[in-house]
VMD Tcl script that draws the C-alpha trace (Angstrom):
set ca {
  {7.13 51.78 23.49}
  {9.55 50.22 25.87}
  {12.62 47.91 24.89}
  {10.91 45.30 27.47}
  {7.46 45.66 25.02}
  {9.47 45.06 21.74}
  {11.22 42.12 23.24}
  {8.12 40.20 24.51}
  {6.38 40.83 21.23}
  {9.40 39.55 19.38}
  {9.97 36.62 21.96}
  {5.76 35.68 21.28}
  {6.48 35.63 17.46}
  {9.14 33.27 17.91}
  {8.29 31.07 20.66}
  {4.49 30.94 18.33}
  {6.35 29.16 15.25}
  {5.75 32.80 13.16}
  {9.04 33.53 12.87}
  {11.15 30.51 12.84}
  {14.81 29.31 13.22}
  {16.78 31.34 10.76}
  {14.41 33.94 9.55}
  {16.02 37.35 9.88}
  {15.00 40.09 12.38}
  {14.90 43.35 10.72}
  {17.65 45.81 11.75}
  {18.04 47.79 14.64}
  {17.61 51.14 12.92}
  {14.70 50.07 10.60}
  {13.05 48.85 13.95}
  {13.40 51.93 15.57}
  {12.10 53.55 12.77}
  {9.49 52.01 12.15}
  {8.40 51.87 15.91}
  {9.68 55.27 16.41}
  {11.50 54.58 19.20}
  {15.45 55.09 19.77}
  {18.28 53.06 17.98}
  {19.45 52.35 21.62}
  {15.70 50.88 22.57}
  {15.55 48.74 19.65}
  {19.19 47.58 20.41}
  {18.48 46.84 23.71}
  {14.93 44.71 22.64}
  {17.49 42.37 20.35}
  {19.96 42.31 23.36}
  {17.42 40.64 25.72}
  {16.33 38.16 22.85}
  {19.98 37.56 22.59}
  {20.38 37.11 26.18}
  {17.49 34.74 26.57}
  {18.92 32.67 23.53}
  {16.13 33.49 20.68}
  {18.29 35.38 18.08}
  {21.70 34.99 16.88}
  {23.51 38.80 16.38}
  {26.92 38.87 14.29}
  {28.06 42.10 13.33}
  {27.66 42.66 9.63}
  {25.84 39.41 9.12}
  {22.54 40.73 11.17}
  {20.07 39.00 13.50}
  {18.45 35.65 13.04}
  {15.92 33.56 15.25}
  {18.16 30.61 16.82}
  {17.74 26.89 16.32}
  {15.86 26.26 18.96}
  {16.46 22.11 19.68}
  {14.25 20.86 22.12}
  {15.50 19.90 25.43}
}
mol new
graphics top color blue
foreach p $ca { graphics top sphere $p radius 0.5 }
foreach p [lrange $ca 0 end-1] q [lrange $ca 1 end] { graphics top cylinder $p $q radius 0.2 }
display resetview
């Protein structure tokens, strides 16, 4: 499984209402575990989702869908 794959399923739960703002995305390493895949692909999934503004990543406080306000 590609990083790019991860990210667009990820990105479809979100954008569908099934995870919504403030729910927390499980971490990188349980990810990659559990999609045995690298740490690095899993990191690089949450990166994109960072990127395009759909999670929120603070070190030692985790990952969590962003408040999405309409435009």
């Amino acid at each position: 499984m590609t990083w790019r794959k991860i990210a667009d399923e990820l990105a479809s739960r979100i954008e569908s209402g099934q995870m919504p703002p403030g729910t927390r995305v499980e971490p990188e390493t349980e990810m990659a575990t559990r999609l045995n895949v690298s740490r690095h692909t899993a990191n690089r999934a949450l990166h994109e989702l960072q990127r395009l503004g759909l999670v929120v990543r603070q070190r030692r406080w985790g990952t969590v869908v962003a408040d999405r306000k309409p435009r």
